[in-house]
C-alpha positions as semicolon CSV with decimal commas, in nm:
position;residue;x (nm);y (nm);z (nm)
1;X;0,713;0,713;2,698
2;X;0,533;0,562;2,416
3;X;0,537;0,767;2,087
4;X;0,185;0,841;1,924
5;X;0,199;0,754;1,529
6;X;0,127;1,045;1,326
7;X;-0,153;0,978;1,069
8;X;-0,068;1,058;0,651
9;X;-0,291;1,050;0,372
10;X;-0,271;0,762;0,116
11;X;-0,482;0,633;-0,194
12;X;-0,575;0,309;-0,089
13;X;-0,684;0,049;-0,376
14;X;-0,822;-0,287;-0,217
15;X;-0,911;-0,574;-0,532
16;X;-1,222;-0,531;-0,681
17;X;-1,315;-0,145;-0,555
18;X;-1,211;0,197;-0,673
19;X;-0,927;0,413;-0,526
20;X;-0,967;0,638;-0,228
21;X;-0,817;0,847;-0,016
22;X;-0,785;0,776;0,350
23;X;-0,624;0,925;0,664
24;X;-0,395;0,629;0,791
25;X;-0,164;0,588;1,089
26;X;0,225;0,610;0,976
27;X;0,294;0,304;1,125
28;X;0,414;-0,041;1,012
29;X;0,140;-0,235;1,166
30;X;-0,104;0,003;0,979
31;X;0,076;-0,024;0,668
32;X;0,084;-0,426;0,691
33;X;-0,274;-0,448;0,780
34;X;-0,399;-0,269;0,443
35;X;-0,154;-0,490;0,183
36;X;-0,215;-0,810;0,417
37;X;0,131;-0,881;0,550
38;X;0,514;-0,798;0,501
39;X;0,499;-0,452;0,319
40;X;0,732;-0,342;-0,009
41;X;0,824;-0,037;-0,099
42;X;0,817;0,093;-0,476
43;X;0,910;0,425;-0,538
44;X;0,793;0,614;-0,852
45;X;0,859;0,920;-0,993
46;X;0,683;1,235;-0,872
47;X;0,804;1,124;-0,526
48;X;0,525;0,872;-0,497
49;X;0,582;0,551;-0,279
50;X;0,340;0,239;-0,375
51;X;0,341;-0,004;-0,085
52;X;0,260;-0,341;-0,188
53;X;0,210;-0,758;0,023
54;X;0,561;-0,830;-0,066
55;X;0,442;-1,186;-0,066
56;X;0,136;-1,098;-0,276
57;X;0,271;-1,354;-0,557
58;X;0,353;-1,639;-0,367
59;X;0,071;-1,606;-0,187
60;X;-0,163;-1,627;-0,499
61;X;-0,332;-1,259;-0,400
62;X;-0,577;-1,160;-0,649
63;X;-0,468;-0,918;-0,934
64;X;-0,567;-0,509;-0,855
65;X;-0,410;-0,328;-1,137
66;X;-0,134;-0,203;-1,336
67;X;0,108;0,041;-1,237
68;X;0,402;0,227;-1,473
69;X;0,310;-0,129;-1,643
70;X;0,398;-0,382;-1,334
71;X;0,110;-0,565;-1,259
72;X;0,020;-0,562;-0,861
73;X;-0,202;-0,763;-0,674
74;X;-0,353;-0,789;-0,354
75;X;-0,462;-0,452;-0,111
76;X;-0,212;-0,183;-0,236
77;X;-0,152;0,165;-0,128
78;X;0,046;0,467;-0,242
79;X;0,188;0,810;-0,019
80;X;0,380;1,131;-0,131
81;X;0,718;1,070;-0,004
């Protein structure tokens, strides 16, 4: 039997645009095709998960913003945890 994923809310913030909030599948392929590959976790307080291209450096991806003062690049996305 194949299991359906169930879909959460996240604040997605691709490079260049502004934040918003979209219904996403709780899945890893979902997850991996916002940040653009392998997906990190960082968790924050307020039980808030960012999910970032754990390769984003190497790879050279484009700077988004600054978080708690870390600097992220590429697609990023954060969920209540």
């Amino acid at each position: 039997m194949k299991q359906v994923a169930l879909k959460i809310k996240a604040v997605v913030a691709e490079v260049g645009k502004e934040p918003e909030v979209r219904e996403i599948l709780d899945s890893l392929e979902s997850m991996q095709a916002i940040v653009g590959g392998y997906v990190e976790c960082i968790m924050m307080p307020g039980n808030i998960d960012i999910y970032i291209n754990e390769e984003g450096r190497l790879m050279n991806l484009p700077f988004n913003r600054f978080v708690a003062g870390l600097p992220l690049v590429g697609n990023i996305f954060a969920v209540l945890s």
